[in-house]
TORDRENNU-445891 format. One record per residue: residue number from 1; residue in one letter; y, x, z of N, C-alpha, C, O, CB in turn. Coordinates in pm, 1 decimal. Each point is the difference from the previous one (the first is absolute). Glycine has a CB too. Example, Ala and Ser with C-alpha at 12.3 -4.5 7.8 and 13.67 -1.06 7.14 Angstrom:
2
{k = 1; r = A; n.north = -569.0; n.east = 1319.0; n.up = 780.0; ca.north = 119.0; ca.east = -89.0; ca.up = 0.0; c.north = 120.0; c.east = 90.0; c.up = 0.0; o.north = -1.9; o.east = 103.6; o.up = 66.5; cb.north = -115.4; cb.east = -292.8; cb.up = 58.1}
{k = 2; r = S; n.north = 222.3; n.east = 154.2; n.up = -196.6; ca.north = 119.0; ca.east = 82.0; ca.up = 6.0; c.north = 109.0; c.east = -77.0; c.up = 73.0; o.north = 110.8; o.east = 50.9; o.up = 16.9; cb.north = -173.6; cb.east = 67.5; cb.up = -231.4}
# end
This chain:
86
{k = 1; r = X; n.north = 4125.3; n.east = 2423.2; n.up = -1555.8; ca.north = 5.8; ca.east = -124.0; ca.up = 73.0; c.north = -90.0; c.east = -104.6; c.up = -64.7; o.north = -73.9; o.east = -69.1; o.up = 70.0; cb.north = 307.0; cb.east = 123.8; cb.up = 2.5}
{k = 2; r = X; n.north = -227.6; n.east = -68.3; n.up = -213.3; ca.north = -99.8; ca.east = -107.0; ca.up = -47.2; c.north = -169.3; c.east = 51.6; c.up = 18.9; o.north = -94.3; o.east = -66.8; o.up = -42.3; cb.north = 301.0; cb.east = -16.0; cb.up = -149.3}
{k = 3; r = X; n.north = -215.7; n.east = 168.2; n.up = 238.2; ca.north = -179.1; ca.east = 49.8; ca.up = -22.3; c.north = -33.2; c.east = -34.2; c.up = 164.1; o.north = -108.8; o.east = -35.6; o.up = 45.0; cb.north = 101.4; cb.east = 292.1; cb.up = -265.2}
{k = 4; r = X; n.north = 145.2; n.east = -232.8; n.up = 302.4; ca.north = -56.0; ca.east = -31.4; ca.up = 116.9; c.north = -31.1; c.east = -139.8; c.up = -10.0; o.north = -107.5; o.east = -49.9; o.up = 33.4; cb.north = 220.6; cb.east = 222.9; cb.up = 88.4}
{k = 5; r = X; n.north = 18.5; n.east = -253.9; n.up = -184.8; ca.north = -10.0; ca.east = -175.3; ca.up = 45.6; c.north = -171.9; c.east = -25.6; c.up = -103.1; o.north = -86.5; o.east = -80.3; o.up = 34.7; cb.north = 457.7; cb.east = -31.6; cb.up = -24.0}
{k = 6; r = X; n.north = -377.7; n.east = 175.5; n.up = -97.5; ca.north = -138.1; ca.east = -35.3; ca.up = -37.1; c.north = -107.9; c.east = 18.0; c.up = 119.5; o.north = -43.2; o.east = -87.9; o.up = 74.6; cb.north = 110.3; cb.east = 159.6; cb.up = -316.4}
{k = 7; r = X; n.north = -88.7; n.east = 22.9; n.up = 240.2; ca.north = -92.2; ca.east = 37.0; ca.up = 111.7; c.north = -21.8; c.east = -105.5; c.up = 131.5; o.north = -106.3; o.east = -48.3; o.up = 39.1; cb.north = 184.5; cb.east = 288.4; cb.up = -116.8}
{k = 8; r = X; n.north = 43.1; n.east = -257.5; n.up = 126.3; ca.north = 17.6; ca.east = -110.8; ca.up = 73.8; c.north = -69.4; c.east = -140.4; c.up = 40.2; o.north = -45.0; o.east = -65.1; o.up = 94.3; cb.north = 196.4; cb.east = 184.3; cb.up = -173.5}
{k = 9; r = X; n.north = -120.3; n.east = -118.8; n.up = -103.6; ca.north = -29.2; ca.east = -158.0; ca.up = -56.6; c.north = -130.3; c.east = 25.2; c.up = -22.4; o.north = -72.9; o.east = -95.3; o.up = 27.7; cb.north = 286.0; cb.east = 6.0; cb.up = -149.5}
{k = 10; r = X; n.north = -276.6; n.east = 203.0; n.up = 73.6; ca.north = -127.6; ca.east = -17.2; ca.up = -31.5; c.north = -99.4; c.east = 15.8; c.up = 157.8; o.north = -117.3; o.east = -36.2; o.up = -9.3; cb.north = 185.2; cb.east = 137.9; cb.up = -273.5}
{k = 11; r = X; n.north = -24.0; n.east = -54.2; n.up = 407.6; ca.north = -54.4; ca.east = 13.2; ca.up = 138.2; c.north = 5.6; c.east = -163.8; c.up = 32.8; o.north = -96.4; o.east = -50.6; o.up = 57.5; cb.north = 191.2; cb.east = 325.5; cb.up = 21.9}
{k = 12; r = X; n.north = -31.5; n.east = -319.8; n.up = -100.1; ca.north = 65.2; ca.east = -130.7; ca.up = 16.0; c.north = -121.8; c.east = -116.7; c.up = -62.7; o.north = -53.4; o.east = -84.5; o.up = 71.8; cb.north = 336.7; cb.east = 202.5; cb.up = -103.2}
{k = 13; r = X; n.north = -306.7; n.east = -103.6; n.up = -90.5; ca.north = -63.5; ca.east = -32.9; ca.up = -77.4; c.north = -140.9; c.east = -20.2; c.up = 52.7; o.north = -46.7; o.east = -101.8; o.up = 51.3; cb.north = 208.5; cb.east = 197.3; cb.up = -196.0}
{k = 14; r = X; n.north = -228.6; n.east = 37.6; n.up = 118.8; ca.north = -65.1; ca.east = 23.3; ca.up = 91.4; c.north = -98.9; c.east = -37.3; c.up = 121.9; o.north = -119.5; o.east = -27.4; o.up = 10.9; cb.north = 271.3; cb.east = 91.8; cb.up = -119.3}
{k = 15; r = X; n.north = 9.6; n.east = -45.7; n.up = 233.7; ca.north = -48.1; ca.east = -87.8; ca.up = 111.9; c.north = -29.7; c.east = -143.0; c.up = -19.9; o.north = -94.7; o.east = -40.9; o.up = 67.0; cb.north = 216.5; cb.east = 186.3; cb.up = 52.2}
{k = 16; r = X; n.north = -70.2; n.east = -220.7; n.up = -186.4; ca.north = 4.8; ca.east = -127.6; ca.up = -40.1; c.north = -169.4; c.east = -7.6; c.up = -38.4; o.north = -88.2; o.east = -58.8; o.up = 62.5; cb.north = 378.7; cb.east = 38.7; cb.up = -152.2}
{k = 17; r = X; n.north = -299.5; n.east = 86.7; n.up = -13.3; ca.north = -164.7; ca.east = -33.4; ca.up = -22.1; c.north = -108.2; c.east = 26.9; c.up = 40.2; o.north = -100.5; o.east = -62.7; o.up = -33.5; cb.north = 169.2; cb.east = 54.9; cb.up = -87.9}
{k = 18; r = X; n.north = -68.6; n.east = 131.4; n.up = 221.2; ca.north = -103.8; ca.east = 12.1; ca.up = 151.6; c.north = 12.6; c.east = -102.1; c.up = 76.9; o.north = -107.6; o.east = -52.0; o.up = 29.7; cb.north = 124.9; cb.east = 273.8; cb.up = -1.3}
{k = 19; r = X; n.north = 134.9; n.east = -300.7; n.up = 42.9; ca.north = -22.4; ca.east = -92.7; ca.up = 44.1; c.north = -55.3; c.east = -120.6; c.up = -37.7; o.north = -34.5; o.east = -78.2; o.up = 88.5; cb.north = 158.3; cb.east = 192.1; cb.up = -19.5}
{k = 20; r = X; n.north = -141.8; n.east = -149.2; n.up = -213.8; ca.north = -17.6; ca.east = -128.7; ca.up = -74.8; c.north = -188.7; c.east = 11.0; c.up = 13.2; o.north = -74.8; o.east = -95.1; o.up = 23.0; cb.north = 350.4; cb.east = 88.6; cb.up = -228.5}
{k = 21; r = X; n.north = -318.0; n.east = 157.8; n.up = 182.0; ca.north = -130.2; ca.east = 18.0; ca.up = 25.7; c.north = -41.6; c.east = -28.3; c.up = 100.9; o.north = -91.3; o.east = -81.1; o.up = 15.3; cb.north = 96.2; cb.east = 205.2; cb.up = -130.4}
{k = 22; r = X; n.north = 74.6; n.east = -40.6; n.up = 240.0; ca.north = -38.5; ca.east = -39.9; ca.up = 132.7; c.north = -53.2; c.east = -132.1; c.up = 51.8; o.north = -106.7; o.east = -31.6; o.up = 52.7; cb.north = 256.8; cb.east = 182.9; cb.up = -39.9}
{k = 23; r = X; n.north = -30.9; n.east = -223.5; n.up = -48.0; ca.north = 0.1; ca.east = -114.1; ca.up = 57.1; c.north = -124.2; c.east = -96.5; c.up = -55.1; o.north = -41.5; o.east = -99.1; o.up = 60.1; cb.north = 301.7; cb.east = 141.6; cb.up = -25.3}
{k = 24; r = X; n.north = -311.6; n.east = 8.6; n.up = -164.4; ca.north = -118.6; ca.east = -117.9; ca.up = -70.4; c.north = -114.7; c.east = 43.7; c.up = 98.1; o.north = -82.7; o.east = -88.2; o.up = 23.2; cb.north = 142.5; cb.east = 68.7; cb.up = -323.3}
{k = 25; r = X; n.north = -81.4; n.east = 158.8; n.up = 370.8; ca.north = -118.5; ca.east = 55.0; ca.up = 79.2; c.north = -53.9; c.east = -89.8; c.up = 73.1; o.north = -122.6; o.east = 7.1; o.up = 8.8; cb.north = 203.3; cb.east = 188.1; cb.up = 2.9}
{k = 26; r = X; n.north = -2.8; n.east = -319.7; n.up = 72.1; ca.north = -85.8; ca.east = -60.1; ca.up = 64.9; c.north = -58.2; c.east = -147.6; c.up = -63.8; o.north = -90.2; o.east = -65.5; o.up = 52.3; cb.north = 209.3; cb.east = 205.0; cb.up = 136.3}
{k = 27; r = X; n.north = -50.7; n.east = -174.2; n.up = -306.3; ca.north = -86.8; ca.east = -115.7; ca.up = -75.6; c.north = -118.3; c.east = 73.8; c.up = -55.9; o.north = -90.5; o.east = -81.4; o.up = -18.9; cb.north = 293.6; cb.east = -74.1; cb.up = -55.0}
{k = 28; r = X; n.north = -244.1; n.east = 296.8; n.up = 34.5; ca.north = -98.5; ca.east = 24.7; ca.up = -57.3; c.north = -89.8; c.east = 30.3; c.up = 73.8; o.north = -101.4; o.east = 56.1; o.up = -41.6; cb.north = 204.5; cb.east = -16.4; cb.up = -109.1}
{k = 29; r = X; n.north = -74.0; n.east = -86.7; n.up = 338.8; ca.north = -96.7; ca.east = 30.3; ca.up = 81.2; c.north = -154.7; c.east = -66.7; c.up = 17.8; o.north = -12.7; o.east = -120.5; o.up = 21.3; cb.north = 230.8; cb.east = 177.3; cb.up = 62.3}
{k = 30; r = X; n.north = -283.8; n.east = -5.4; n.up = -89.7; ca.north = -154.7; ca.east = -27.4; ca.up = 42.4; c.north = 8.3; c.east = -158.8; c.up = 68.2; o.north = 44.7; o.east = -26.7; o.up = 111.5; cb.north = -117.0; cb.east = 319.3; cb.up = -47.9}
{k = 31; r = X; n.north = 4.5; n.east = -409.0; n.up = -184.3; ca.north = -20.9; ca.east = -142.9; ca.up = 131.4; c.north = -155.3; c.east = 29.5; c.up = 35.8; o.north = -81.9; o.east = 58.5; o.up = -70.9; cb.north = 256.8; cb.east = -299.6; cb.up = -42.6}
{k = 32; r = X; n.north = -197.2; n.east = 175.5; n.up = 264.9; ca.north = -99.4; ca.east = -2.7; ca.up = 21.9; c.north = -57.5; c.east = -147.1; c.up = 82.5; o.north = 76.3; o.east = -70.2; o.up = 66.2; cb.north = -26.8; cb.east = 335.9; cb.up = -96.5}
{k = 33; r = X; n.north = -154.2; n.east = -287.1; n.up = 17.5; ca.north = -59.6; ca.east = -75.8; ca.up = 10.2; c.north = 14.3; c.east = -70.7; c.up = 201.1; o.north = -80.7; o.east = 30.2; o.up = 87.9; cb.north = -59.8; cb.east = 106.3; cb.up = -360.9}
{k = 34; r = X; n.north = 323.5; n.east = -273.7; n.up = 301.5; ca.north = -37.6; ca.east = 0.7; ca.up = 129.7; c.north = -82.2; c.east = 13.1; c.up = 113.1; o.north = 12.5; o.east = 56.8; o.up = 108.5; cb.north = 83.4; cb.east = -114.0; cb.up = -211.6}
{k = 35; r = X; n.north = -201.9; n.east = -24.8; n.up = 38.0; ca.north = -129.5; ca.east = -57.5; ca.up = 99.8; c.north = -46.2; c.east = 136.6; c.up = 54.7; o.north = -28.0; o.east = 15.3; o.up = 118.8; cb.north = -72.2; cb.east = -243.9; cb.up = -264.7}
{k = 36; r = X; n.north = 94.4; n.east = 315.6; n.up = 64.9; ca.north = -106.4; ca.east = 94.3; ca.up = 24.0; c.north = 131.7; c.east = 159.7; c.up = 41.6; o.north = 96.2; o.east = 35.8; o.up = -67.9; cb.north = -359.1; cb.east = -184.2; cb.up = -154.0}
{k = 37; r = X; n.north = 208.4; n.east = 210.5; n.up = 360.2; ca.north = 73.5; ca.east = 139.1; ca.up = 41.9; c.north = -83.4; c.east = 114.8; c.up = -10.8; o.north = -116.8; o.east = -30.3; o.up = -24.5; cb.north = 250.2; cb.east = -83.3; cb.up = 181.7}
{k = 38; r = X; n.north = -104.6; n.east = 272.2; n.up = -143.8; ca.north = -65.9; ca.east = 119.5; ca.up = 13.2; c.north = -22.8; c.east = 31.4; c.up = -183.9; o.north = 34.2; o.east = 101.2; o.up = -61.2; cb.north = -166.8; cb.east = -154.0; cb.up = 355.8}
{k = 39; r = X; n.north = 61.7; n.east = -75.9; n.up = -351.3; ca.north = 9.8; ca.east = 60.4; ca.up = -145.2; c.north = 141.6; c.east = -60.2; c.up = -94.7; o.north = 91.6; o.east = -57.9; o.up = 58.5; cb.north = -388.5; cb.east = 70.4; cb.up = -48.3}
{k = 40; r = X; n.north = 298.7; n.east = 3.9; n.up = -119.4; ca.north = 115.7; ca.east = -71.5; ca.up = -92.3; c.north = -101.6; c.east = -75.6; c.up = -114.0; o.north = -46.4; o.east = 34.1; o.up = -108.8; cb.north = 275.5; cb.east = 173.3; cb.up = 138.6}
{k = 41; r = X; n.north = -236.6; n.east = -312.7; n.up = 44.0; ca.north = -118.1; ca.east = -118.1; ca.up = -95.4; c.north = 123.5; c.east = -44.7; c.up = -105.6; o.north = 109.2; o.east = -33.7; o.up = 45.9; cb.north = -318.8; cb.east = -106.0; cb.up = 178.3}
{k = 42; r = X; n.north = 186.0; n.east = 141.9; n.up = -357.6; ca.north = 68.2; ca.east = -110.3; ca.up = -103.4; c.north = -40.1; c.east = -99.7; c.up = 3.8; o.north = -114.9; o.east = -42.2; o.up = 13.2; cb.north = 152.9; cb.east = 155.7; cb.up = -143.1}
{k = 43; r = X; n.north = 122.9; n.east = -193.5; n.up = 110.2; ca.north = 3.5; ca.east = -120.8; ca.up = 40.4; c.north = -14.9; c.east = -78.6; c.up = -98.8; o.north = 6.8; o.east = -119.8; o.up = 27.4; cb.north = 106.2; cb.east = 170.7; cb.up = 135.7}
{k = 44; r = X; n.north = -141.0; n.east = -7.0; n.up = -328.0; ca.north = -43.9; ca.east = -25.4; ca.up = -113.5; c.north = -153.9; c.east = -12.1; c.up = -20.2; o.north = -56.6; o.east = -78.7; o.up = -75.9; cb.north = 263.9; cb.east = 179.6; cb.up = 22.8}
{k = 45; r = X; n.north = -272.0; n.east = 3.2; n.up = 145.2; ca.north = -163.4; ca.east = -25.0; ca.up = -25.3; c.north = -48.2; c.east = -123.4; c.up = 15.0; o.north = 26.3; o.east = -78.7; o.up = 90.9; cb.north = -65.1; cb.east = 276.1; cb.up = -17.9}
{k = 46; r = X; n.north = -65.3; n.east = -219.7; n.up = -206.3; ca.north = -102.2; ca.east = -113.4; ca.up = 13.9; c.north = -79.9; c.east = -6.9; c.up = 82.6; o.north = -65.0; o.east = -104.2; o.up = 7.6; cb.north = 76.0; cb.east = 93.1; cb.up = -175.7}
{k = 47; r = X; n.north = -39.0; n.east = 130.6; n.up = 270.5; ca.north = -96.4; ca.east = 12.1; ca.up = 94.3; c.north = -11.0; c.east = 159.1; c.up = 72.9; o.north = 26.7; o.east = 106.5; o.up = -55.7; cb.north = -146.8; cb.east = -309.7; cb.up = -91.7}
{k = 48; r = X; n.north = 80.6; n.east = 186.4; n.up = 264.9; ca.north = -40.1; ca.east = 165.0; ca.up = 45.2; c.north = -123.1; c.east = -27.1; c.up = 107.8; o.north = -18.6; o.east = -89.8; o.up = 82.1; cb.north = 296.4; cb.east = 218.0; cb.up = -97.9}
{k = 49; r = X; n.north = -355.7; n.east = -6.8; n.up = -22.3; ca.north = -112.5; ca.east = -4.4; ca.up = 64.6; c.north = -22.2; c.east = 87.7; c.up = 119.9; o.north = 115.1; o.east = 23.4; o.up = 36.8; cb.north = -181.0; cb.east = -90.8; cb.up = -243.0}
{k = 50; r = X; n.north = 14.2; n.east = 106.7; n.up = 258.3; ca.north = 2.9; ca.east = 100.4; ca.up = 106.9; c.north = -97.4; c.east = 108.5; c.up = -77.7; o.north = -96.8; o.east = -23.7; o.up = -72.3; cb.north = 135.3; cb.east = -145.9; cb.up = 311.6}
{k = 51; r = X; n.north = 33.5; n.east = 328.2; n.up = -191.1; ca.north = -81.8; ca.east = 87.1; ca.up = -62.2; c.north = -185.2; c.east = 37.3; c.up = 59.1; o.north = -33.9; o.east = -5.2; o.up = 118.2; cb.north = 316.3; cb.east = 92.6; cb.up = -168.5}
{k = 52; r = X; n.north = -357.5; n.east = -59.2; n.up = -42.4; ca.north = -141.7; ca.east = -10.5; ca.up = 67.4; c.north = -49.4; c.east = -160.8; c.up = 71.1; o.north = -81.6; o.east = -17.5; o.up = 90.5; cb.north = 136.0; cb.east = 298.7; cb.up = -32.1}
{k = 53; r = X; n.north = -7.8; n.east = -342.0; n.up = -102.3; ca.north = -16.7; ca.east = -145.8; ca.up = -18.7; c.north = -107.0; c.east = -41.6; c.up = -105.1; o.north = -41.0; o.east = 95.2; o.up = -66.4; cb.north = 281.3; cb.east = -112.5; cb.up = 130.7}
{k = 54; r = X; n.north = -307.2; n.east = -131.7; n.up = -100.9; ca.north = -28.4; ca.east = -36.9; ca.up = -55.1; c.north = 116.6; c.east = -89.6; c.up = -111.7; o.north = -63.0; o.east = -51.6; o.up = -92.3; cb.north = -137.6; cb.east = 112.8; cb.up = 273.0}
{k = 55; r = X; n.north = 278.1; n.east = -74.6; n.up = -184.7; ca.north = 102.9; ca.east = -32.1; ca.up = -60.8; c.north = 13.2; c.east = 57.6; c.up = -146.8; o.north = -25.1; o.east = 118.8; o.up = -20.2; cb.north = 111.0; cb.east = -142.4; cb.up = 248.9}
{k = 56; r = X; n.north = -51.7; n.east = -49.4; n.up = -317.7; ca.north = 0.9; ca.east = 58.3; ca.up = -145.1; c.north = 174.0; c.east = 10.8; c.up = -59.9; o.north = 34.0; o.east = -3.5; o.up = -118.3; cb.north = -312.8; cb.east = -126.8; cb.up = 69.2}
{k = 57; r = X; n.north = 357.5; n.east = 142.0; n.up = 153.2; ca.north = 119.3; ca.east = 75.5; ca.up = -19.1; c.north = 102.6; c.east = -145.4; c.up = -71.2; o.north = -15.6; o.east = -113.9; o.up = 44.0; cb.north = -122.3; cb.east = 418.9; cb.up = -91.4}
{k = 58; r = X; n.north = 201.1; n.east = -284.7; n.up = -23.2; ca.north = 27.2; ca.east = 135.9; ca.up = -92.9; c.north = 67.3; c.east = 100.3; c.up = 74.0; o.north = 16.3; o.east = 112.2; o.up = -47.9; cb.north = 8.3; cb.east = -237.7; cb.up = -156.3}
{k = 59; r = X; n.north = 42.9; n.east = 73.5; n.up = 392.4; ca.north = 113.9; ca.east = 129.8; ca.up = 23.6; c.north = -71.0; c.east = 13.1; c.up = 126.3; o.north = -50.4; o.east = -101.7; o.up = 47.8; cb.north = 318.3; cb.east = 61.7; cb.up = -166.5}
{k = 60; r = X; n.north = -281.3; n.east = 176.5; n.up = 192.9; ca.north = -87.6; ca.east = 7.5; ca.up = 155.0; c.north = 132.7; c.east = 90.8; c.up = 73.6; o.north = 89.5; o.east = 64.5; o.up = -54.5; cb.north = -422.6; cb.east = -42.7; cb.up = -23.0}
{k = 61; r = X; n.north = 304.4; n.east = -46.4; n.up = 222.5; ca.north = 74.7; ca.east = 44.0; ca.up = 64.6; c.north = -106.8; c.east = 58.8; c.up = 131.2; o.north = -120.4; o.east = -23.0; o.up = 10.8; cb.north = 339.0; cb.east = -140.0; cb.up = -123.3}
{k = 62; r = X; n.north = -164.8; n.east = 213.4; n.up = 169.4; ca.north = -47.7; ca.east = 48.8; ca.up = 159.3; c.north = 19.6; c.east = -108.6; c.up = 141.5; o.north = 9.1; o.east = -119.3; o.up = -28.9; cb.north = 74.7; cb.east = 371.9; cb.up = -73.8}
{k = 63; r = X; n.north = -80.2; n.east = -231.9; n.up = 185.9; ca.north = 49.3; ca.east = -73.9; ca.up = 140.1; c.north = 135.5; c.east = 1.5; c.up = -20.6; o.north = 69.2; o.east = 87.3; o.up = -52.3; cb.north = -242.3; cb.east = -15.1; cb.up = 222.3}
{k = 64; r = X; n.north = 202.3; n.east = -173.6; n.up = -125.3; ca.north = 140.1; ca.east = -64.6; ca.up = -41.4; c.north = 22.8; c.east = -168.5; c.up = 145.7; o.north = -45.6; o.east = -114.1; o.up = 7.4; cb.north = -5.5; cb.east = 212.6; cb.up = -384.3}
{k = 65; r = X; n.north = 116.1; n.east = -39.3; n.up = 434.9; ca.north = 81.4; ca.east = -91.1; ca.up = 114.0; c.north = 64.1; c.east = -175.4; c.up = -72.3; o.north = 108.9; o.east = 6.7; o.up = -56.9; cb.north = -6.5; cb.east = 288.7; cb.up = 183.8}
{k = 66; r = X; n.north = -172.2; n.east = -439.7; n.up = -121.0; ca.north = 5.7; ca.east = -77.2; ca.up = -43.7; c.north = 117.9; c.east = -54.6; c.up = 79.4; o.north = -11.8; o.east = -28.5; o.up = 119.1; cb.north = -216.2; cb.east = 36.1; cb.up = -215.0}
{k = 67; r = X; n.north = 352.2; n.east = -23.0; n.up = 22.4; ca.north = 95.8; ca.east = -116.1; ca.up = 95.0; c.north = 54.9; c.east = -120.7; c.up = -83.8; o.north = 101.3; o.east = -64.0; o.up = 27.8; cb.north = -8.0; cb.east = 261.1; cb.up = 125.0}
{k = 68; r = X; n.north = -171.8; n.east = -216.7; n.up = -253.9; ca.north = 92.3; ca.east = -124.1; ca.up = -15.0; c.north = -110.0; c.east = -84.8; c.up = -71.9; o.north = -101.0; o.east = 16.7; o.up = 68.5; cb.north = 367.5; cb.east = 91.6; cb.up = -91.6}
{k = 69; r = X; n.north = -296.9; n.east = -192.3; n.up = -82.9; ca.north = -59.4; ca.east = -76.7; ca.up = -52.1; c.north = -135.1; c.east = 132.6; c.up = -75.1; o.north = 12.9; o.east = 68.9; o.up = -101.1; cb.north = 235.3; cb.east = -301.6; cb.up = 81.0}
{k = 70; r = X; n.north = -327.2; n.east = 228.4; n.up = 84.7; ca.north = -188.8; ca.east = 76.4; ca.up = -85.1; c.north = 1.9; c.east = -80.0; c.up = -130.0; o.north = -75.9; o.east = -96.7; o.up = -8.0; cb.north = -131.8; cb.east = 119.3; cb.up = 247.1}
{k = 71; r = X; n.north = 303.7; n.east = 15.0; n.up = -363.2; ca.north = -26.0; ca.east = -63.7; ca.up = -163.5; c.north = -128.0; c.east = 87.5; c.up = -66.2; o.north = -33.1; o.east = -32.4; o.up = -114.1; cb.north = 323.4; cb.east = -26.6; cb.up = 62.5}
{k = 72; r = X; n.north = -353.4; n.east = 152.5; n.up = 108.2; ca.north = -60.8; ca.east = 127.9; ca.up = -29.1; c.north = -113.4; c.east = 1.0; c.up = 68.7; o.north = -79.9; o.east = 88.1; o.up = -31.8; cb.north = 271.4; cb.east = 26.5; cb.up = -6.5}
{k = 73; r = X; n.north = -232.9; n.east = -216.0; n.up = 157.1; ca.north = -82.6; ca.east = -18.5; ca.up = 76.6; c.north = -100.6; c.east = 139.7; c.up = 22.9; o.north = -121.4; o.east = 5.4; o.up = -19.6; cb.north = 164.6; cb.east = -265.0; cb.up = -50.1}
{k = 74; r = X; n.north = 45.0; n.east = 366.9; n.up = 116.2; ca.north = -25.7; ca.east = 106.7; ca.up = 51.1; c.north = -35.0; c.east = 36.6; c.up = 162.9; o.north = -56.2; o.east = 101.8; o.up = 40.3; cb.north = 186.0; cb.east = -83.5; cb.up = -245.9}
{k = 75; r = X; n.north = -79.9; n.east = -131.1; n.up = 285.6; ca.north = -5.7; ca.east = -40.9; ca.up = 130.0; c.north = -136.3; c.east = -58.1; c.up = 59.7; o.north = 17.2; o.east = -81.3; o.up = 90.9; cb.north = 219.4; cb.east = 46.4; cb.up = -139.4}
{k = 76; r = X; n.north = -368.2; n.east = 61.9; n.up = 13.6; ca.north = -96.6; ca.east = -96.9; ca.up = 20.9; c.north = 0.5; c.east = -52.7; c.up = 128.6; o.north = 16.3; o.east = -119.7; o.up = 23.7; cb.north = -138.1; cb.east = 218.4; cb.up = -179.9}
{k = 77; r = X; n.north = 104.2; n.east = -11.3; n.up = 240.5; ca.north = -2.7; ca.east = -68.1; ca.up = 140.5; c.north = 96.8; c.east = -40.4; c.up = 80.2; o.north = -8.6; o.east = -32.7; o.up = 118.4; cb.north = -140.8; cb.east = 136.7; cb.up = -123.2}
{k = 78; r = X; n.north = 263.0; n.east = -99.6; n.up = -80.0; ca.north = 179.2; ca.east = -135.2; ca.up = 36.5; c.north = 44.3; c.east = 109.8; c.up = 170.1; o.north = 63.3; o.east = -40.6; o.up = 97.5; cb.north = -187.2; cb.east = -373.6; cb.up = -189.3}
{k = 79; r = X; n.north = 65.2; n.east = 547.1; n.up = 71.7; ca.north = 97.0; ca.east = 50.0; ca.up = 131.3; c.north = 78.6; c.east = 120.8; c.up = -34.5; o.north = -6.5; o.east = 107.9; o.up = 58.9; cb.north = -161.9; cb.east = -185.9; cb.up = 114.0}
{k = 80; r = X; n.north = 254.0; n.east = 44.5; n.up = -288.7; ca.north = 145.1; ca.east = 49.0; ca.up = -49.8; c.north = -39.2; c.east = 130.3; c.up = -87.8; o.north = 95.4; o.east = 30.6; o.up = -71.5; cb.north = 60.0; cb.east = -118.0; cb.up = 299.9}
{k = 81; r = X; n.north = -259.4; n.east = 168.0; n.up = -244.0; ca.north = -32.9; ca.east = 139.0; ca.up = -109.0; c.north = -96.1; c.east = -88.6; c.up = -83.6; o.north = -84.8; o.east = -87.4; o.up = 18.3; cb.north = 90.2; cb.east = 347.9; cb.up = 143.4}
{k = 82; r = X; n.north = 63.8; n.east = -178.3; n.up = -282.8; ca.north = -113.5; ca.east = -36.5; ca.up = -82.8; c.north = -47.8; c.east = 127.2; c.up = -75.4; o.north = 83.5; o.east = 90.3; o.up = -6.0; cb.north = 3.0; cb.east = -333.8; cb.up = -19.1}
{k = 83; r = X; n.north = -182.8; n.east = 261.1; n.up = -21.6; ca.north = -84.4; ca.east = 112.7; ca.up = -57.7; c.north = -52.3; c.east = 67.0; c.up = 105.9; o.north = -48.1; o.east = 97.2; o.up = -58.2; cb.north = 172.8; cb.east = -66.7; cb.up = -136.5}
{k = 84; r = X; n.north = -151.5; n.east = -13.2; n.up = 323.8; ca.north = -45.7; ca.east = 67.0; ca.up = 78.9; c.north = -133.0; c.east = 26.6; c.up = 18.4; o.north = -81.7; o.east = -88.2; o.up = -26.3; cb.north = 255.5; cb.east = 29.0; cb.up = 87.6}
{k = 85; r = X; n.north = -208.5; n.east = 163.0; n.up = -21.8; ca.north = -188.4; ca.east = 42.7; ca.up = -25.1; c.north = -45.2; c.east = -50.4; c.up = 96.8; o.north = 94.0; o.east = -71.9; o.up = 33.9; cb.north = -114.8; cb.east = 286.6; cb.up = -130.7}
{k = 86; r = X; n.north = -61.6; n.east = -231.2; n.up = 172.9; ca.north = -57.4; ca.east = -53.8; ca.up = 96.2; c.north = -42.2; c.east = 177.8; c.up = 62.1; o.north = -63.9; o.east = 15.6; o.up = 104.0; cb.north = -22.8; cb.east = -323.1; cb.up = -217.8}
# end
């Protein structure tokens, strides 16, 4: 009887600390950058350039759907993509 109630306690145990893991999964989720959709721009960068650009970085991205404030002025011609090839 005591090896079972161990066992128990230690399943018990256990579950307790998969859930405690679980639950941190979504604070350690990916932030990304509002303004910008399609890529995950950081919202920490000093700057992003468009890739094959004249731009000297430091971070480049691809075409990327503009909806909120251009801080990245990736949008040149103000009709909502920015990085797009011509």
């Amino acid at each position: 009887m005591t090896i079972r109630l161990f066992v128990c306690l230690l399943a018990l145990a256990c579950a307790a600390a998969f859930t405690v893991s679980a639950g941190a999964t979504p604070s350690a989720k990916k932030r990304c950058h509002p303004s910008y959709k399609l890529k995950c721009l950081d919202p920490n960068a000093s700057d992003y350039d468009c890739i094959g650009g004249s731009g000297n970085g430091p971070k480049y991205t691809g075409l990327v759907k503009v909806v909120g404030p251009d801080v990245f002025r990736l949008d040149a011609d103000h009709d909502g993509w920015g990085c797009e090839r011509d």
